[in-house]
C-alpha positions as MATLAB code, in Angstrom:
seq = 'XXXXXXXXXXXXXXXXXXXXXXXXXXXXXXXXXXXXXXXXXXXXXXXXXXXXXXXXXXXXXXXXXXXXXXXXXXXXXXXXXXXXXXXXXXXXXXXXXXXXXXXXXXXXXXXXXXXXXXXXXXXXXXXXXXXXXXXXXXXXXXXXXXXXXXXXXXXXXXXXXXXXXXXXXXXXXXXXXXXXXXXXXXXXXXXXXXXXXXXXXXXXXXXXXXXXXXXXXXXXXXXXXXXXXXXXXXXXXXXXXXXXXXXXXXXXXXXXXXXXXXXXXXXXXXXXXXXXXXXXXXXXXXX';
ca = [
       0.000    0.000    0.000;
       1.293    3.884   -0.846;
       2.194    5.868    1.735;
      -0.104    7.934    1.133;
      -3.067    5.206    1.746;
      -1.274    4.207    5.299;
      -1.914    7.872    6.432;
      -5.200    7.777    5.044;
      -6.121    4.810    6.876;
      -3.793    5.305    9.743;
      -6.837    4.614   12.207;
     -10.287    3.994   11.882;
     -11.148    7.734   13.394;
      -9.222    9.576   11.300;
     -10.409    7.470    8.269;
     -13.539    8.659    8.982;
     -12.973   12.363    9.617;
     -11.056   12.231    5.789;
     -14.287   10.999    4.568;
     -16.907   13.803    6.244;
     -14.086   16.810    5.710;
     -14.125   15.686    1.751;
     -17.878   15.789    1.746;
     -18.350   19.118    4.053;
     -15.562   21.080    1.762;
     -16.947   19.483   -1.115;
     -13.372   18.121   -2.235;
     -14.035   15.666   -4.867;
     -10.494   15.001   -5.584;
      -9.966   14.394   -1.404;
     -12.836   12.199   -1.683;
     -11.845   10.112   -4.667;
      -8.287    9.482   -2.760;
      -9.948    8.241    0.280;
     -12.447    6.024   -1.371;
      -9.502    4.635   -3.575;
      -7.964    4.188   -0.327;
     -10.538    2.507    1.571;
     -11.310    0.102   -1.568;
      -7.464   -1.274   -1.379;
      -7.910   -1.643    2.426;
     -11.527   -3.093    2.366;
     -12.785   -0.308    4.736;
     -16.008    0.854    5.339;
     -15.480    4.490    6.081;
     -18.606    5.413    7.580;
     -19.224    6.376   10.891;
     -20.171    3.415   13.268;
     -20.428    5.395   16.486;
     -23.878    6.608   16.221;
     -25.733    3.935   17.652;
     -25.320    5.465   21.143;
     -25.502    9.011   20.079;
     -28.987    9.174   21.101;
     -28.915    7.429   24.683;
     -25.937    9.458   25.111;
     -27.616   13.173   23.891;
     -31.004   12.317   25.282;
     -30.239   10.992   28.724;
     -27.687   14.181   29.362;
     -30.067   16.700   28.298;
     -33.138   14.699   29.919;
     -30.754   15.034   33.048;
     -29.426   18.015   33.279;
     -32.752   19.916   32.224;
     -34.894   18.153   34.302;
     -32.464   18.970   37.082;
     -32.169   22.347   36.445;
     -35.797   22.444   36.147;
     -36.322   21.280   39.562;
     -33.583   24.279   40.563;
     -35.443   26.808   38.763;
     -38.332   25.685   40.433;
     -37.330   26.044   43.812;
     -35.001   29.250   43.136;
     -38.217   30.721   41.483;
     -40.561   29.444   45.039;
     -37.211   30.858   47.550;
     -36.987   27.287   48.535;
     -33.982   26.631   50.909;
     -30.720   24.862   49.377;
     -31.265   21.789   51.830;
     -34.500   21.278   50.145;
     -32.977   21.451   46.292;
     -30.503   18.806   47.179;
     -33.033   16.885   48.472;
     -35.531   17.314   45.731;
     -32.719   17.099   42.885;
     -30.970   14.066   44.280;
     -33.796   11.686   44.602;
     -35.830   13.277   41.291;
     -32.838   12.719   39.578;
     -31.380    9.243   40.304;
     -34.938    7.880   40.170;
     -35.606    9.184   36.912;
     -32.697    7.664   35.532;
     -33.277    4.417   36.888;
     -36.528    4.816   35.094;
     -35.120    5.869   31.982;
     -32.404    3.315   31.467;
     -35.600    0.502   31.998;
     -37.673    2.553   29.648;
     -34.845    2.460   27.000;
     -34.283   -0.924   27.574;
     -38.206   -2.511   27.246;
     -38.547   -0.128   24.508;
     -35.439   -1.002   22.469;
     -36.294   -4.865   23.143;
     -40.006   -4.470   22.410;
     -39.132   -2.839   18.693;
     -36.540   -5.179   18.423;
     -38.665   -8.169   18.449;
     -41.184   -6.363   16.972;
     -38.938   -6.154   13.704;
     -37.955   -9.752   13.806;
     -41.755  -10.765   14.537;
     -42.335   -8.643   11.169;
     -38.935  -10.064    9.530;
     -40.818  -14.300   10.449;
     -43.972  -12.794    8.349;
     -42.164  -11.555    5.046;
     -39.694  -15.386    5.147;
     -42.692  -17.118    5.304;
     -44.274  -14.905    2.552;
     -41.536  -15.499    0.427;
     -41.424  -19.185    1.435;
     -45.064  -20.100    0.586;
     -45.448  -17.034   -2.157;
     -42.360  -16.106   -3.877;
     -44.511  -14.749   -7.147;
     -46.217  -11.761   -5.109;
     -43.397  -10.970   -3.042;
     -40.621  -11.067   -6.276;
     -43.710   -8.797   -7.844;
     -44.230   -6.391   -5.298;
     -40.696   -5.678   -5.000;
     -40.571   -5.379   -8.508;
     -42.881   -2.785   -8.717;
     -41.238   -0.809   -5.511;
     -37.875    0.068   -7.807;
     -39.988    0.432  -10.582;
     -41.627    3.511   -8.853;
     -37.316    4.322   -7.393;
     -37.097    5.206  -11.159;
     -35.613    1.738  -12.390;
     -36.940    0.416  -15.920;
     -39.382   -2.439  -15.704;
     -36.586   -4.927  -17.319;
     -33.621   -3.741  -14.988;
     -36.076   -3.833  -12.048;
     -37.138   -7.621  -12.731;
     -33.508   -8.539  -13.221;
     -32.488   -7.176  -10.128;
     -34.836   -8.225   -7.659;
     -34.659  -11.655   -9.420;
     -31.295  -12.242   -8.948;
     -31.376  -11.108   -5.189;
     -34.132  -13.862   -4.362;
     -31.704  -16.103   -5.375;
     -29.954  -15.525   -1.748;
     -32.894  -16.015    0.400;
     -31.729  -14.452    3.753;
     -30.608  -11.659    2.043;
     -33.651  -10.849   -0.213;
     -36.023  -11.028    2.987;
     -33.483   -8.197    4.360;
     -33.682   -6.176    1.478;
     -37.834   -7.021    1.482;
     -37.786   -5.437    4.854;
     -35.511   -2.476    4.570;
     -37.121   -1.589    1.133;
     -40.627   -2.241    1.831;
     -41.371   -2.115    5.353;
     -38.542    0.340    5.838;
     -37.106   -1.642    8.682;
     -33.746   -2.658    9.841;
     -33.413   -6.006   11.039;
     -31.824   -5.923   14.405;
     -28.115   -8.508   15.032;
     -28.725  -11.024   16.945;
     -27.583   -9.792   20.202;
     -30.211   -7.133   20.145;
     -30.961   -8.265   23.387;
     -26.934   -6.842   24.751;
     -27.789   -3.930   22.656;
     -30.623   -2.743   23.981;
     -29.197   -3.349   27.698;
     -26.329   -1.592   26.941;
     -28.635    1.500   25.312;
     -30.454    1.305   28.997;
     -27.693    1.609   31.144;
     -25.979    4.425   28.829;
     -29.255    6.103   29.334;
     -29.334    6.138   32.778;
     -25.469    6.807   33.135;
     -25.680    9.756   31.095;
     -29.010   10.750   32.665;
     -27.594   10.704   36.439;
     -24.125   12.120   35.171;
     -25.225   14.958   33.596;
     -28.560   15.773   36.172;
     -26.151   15.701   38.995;
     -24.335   18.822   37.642;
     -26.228   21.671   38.134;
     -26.293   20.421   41.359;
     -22.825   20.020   42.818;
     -22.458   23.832   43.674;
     -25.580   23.452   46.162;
     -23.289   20.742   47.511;
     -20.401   21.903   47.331;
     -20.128   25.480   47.369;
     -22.230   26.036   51.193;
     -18.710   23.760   53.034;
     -16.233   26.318   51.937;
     -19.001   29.293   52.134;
     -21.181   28.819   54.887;
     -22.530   32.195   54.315;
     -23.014   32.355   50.708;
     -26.442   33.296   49.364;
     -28.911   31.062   48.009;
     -28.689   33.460   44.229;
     -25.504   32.880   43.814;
     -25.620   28.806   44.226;
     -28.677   29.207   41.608;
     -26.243   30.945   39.195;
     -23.588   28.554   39.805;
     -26.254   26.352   38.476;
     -27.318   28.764   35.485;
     -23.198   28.698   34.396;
     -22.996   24.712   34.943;
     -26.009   23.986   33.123;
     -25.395   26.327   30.252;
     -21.719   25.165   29.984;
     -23.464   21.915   29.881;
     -26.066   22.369   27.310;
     -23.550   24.084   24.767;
     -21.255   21.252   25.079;
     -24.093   18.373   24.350;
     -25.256   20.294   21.457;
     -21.719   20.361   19.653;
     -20.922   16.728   20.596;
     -24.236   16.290   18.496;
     -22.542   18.304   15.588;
     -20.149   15.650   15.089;
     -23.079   13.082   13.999;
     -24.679   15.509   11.785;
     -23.789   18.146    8.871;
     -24.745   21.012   11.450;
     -21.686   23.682   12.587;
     -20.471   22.673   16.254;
     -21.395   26.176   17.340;
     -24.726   26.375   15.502;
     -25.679   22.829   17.099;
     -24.114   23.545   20.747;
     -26.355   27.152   20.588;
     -29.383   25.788   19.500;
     -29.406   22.938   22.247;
     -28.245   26.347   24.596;
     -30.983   28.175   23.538;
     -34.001   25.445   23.905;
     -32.505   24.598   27.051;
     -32.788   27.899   28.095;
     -36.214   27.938   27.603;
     -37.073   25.131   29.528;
     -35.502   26.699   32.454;
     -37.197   29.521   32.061;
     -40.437   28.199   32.277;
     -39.494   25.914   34.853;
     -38.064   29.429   36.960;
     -41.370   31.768   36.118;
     -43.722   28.621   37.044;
     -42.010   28.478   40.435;
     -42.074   32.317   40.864;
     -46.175   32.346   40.165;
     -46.950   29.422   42.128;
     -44.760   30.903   45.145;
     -46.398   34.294   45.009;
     -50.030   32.615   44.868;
     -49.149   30.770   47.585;
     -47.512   33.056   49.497;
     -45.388   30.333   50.867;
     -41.753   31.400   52.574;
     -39.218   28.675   52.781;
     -38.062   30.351   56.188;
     -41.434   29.949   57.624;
     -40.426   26.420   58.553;
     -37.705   24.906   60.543;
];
């Protein structure tokens, strides 16, 4: 191999990166080097890493916002610190637990929904091969295929069995068909879900722990804006992590996610200031 392919295909990240620079600066020549590249090394070049992208994006910002909500909240109502650790800390490691168990059941359940659908189309194909070879047929016939090349093709696939009852389900149920430790998968999606849920909802937290041992004194506003830097630091950072699974600019991504956050919170704050002033309730009123 050139020495130009080894760098090229140095590692499997930076294999990648070569491939999504090419296509965001629009470099054909770049992009016919690496794909020359990757066909000599039998490399697929796209990005594999994306299967826990959303576990990992939805449990943080899940987390951290519904944290910060419950901070808002109680800034908004002049609830005492003590009482925001005490409603963060349990709201938040009990929603996690029942996120991760949501992911999981839910992951499973379409799992085995897919495969339940995949047993239909095999034994469709086993006892019916005509209307299914037809039906396809038709499908790239309306993907802009001529009638001929369209029977040829999908003729030739239902040759290979296995794989023509893959392609029946991706092109005409529009369904991937799960590996077969979808099972592992979907645990591992559940406890990457709650990890990232408890991780990131424990953050606008830690200055109401740890700010009050090495200032006894220090106001209850300025632990809330502790909170309003963390979780904004937070939010930015999620949202250009995101960026690097999508065609969107880091900054563009990490501001949007800023900016929606931001809203939440700001509902979450008012809602706490209203119901505090209806009530008239005072934190300092109790012991």
């Amino acid at each position: 191999m050139s020495t130009e392919n080894t760098k090229l295909l140095a590692s499997n990240g930076k294999e990648n990166v070569g491939a999504r620079e090419a296509f965001e600066d629009a470099d054909v020549d770049a992009s016919k080097k690496y794909h020359e590249a990757k066909g000599a090394a039998s490399e697929d070049g796209h990005q594999t890493e994306g299967g826990l992208i959303k576990p990992i994006i939805f449990g943080g910002l899940d987390g951290i916002l519904t944290s910060f909500a419950i901070v808002a909240g109680a800034a908004g109502g002049n609830l005492s610190p003590e009482v925001v650790l005490i409603l963060g800390f349990s709201n938040i490691f009990a929603d996690a637990l029942s996120m991760g168990v949501g992911e999981f059941i839910s992951s499973k359940a379409n799992n085995e929904w897919i495969l339940s659908e995949r047993r239909r189309e095999e034994w469709e194909l086993e006892n019916y091969p005509e209307g299914e070879i037809s039906e396809m047929i038709e499908i790239y016939e309306n993907k802009g295929m001529s009638a001929a090349d369209a029977k040829l093709v999908i003729e030739t696939m239902a040759k290979y069995k296995d794989f023509f009852v893959d392609i029946m389900m991706s092109q005409e149920l529009e369904l991937q068909v799960p590996e077969k430790d979808h099972v592992c998968e979907s645990m591992k999606e559940g406890l990457v879900m709650f990890c990232a849920f408890a991780f990131f909802g424990t953050l606008p937290l830690l200055g109401y722990a740890i700010f009050p041992s090495f200032f006894p004194d220090l106001d209850a506003q300025y632990l809330f804006l502790s909170a309003c830097v963390v979780t904004a630091v937070v939010l930015f950072f999620l949202g250009s992590i995101k960026s690097f699974f999508s065609t969107q600019h880091w900054f563009q991504s990490g501001m949007e996610t800023f900016l929606l956050g931001g809203a939440c919170a700001t509902v979450a704050y008012t809602i706490g200031q209203v119901v505090q002033r209806n009530l008239g309730y005072d934190d300092s009123d109790y012991p």
